[in-house]
N, C-alpha and C positions, 0 to 999 in steps of 0.2 A: 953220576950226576942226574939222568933222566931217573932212576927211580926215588933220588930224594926228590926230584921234583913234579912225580907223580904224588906220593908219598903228600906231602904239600899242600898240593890241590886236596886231596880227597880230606885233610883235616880241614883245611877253610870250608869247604862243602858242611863237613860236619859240623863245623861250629855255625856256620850260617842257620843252617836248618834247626840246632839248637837255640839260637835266638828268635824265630818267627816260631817253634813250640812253644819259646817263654812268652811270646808276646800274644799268641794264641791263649795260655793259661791265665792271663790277664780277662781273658774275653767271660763272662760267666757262661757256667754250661749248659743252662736252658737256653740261650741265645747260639749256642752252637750247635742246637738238636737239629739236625736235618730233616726233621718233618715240620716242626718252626718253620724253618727259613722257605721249603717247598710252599706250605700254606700262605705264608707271605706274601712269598711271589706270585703264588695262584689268585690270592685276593688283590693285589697291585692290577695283573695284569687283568682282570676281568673286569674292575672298577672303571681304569682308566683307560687302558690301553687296548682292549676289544671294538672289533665293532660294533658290538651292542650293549657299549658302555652305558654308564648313570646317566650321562648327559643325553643321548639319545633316546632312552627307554623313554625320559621325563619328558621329552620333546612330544617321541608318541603316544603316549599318554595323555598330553596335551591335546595334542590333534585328534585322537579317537572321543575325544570329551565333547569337542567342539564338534565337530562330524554326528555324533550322537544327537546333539541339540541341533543341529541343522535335520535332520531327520526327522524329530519329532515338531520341526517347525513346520517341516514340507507335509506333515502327514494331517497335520490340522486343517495345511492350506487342502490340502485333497479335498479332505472331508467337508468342508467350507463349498470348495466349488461344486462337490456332486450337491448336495443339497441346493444348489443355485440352480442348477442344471433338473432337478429334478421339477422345483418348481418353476424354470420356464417349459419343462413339459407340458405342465398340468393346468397352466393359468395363461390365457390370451390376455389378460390385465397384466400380468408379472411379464409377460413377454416384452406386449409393449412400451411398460416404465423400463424398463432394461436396456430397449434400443434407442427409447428419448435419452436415458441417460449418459451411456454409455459410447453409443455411436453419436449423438445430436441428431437422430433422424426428428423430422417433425414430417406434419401432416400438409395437403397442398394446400388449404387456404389459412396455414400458419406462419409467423413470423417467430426467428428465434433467436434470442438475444443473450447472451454469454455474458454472466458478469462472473468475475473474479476477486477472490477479498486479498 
């Protein structure tokens, strides 16, 4: 009794495993190449699933663009202020419109009046 019913088992086993071959030979064989399916998944998981997915890169990329053009905005301002700087060095004229305008300093027997548009 127990070996017809080992006996048994190991044909349902075999017929099982020859149904999911057949349904496997369904499948075409370029889609069953195991370097396919490796690259697949290597390109799934890089794309989407990494930390330093598509979505990210495009993020920093973004940000270094913008960072870049803040850069070259601060470097204008630099250049802008030393040249101010240079000519309140050089000019007691450019010093003093600088602090009339700048500060509102005025002189002791002037009067100074602030209009706004």
């Amino acid at each position: 009794m127990k070996v017809v019913f080992i006996q048994q088992e190991k044909l349902n086993l075999v017929n099982k495993s020859l149904i999911t071959l057949k349904n496997l030979n369904n499948i075409p064989r370029w889609l069953r190449n195991k370097y396919l399916i490796t690259g697949v998944g290597f390109i799934i998981w890089m794309f989407f699933i990494d930390r330093n997915d598509l979505l990210t890169q495009w993020k920093r990329i973004k940000e270094f663009r913008s960072l870049q053009q803040s850069e070259i905005n601060l470097n204008k301002q630099i250049t802008e202020t030393k040249q101010e700087l240079e000519l309140l060095k050089t000019s007691s004229f450019t010093l003093e419109k600088y602090a009339r305008e700048k500060y509102m300093m005025k002189k002791d027997n002037e009067d100074l009046y602030i209009v706004s548009k």
